[in-house]
C-alpha positions in Angstrom: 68.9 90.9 81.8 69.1 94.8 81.5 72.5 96.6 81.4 72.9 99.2 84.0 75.8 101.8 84.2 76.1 103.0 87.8 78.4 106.2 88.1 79.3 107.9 91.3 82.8 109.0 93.1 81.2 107.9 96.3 82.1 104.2 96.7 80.0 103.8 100.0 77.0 104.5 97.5 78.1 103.2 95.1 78.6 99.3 95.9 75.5 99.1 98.3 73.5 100.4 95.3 74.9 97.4 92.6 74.4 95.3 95.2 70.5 95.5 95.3 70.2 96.4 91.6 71.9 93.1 91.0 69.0 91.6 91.6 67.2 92.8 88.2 70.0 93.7 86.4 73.5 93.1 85.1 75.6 96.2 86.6 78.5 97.8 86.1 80.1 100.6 87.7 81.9 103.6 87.1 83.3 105.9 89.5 84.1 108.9 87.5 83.2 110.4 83.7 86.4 109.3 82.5 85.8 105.5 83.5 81.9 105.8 82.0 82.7 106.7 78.5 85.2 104.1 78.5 82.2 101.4 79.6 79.8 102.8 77.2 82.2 102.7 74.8 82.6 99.4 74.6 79.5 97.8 76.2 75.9 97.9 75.1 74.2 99.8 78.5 70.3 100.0 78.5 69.9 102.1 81.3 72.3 105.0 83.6 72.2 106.4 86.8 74.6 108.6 87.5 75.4 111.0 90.1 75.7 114.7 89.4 78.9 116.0 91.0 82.0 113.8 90.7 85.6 114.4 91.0 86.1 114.7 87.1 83.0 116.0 85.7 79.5 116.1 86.2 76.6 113.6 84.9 75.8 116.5 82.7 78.7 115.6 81.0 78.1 112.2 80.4 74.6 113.1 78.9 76.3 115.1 76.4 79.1 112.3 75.5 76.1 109.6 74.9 74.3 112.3 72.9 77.5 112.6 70.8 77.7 108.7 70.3 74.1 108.5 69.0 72.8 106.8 71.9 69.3 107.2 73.2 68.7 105.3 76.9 66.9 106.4 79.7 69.4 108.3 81.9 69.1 109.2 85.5 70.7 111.4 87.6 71.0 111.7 91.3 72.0 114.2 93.4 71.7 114.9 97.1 70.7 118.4 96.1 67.0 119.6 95.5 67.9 122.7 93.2 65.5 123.7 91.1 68.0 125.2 88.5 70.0 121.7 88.8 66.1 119.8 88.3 65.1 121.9 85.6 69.2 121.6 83.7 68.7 118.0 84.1 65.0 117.8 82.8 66.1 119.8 80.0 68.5 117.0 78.7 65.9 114.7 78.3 67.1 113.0 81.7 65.3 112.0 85.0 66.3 113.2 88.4 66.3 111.2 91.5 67.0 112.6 95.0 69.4 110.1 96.2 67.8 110.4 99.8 64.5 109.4 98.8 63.4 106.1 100.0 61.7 104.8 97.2 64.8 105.7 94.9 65.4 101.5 93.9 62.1 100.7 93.7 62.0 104.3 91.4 65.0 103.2 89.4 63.3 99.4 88.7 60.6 100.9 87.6 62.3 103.0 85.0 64.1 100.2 84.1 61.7 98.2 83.3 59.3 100.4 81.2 61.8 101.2 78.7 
């Protein structure tokens, strides 16, 4: 099964979010940039999704620590937040954004999974 890295500060997203996703993949969970480099780190991930504003950092900042180690996944960020100057930062990273109020967004993030 895939390897997912979920990263958010928000628990109450968080947790319902591994829940369903543990249906197709093998998840773990970070809830801050600090905690995610440690993961990827050590673990072989496939795919992240990770939220945009945390506590410590921002998934921007993650996207540049996996750039540094050389690794090249499909990476995801979410955000509650339509700005088009946040889209177009994000797209410019090579990364995907996901509007984390869109209803579609596990059937979005399966799919992206999967093709990779």
């Amino acid at each position: 099964m895939k390897k997912i890295l979920l990263i958010d500060d928000n628990i109450n997203f968080l947790k319902p979010l591994s829940n369903l996703l543990q249906k197709n993949f093998d998840v773990y969970m970070a809830t801050g940039v600090k905690e995610a480099i440690q993961i990827l780190e050590s673990i072989h991930i496939d795919m992240i999704c990770s939220d945009y504003f945390m506590g410590d950092g921002t998934g921007l900042d993650i996207i540049k620590k996996v750039n540094s180690l050389n690794i090249c996944i499909p990476f995801i960020i979410l955000s509650g937040l339509e700005d088009p100057e946040l889209i177009q930062e994000v797209e410019s990273c090579h990364a995907i954004f996901l509007n984390k109020t869109n209803p579609e967004l596990l059937s979005k993030l399966c799919t992206i999974g999967y093709s990779e």
